[in-house]
N, C-alpha and C positions, 0 to 999 in steps of 0.2 A: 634157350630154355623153352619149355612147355606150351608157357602160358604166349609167346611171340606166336608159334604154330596156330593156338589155336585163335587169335586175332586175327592172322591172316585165311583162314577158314572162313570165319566170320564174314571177312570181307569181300570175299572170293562166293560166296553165297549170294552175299547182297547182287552182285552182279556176274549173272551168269555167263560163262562163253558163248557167244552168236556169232559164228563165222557167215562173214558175207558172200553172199554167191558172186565172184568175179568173171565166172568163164569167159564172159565175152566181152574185157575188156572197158569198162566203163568206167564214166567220167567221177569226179568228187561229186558234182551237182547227182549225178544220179544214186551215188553213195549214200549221200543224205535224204534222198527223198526213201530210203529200204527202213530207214529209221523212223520215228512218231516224230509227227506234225508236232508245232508249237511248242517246240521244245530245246532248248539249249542244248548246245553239242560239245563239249570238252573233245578236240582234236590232237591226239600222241600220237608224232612221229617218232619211230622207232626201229633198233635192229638187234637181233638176237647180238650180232659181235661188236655192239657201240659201247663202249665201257662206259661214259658217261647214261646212257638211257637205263641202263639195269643200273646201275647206282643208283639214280632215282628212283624207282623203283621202290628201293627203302622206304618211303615216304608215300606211296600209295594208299597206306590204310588214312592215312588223314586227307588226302586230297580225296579218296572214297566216300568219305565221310560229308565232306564239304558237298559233294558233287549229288549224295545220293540226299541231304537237307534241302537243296537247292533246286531237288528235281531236274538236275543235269546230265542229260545222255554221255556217255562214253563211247569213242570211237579210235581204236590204234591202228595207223595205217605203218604197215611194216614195210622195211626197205628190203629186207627178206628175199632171197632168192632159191634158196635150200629149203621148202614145203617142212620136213624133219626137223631141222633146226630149229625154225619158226614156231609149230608146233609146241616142239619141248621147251622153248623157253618161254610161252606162254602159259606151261602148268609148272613150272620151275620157278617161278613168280605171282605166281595165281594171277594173272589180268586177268580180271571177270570185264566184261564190257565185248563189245563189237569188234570183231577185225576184219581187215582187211589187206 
């Protein structure tokens, strides 16, 4: 229905896409320091073809919700290997947050 779209709009707003520069290979320690200081990190591993990861998924707008109350950063690091794939199931899903 409609009004599911426009929740996840919503949510998808609150936390914009910021793709991390990886070119040259870097550590998680250096992952988090691209991120703000003093601040919680919510860490999602995941993969466009993981069936369990997009099922959860479903459940983003309340984990959003919790994360964005709490002043808690969002970080997805993808197992991802297909750049395209990766991509499109990142606006196929709305992850608003950080990836990598």
């Amino acid at each position: 229905n409609s009004m599911k779209h426009l929740k996840v709009a919503e949510y998808f707003l609150q936390f914009p896409v910021q793709y991390i520069d990886t070119s040259n290979n870097t550590s998680l320690q250096n992952l988090l320091q691209k991120l703000p200081e003093h601040k919680a990190i919510f860490i999602d591993l995941w993969a466009s073809w993981c069936g369990p990861c997009l099922k959860a998924f479903e459940y983003n707008a309340y984990l959003d919700t919790f994360l964005l109350n709490n002043n808690i950063e969002r970080m997805y690091i993808s197992l991802d290997k297909n750049e395209e794939q990766w991509r499109s199931a990142i606006n196929a899903y709305a992850l608003g947050g950080n990836h990598y």
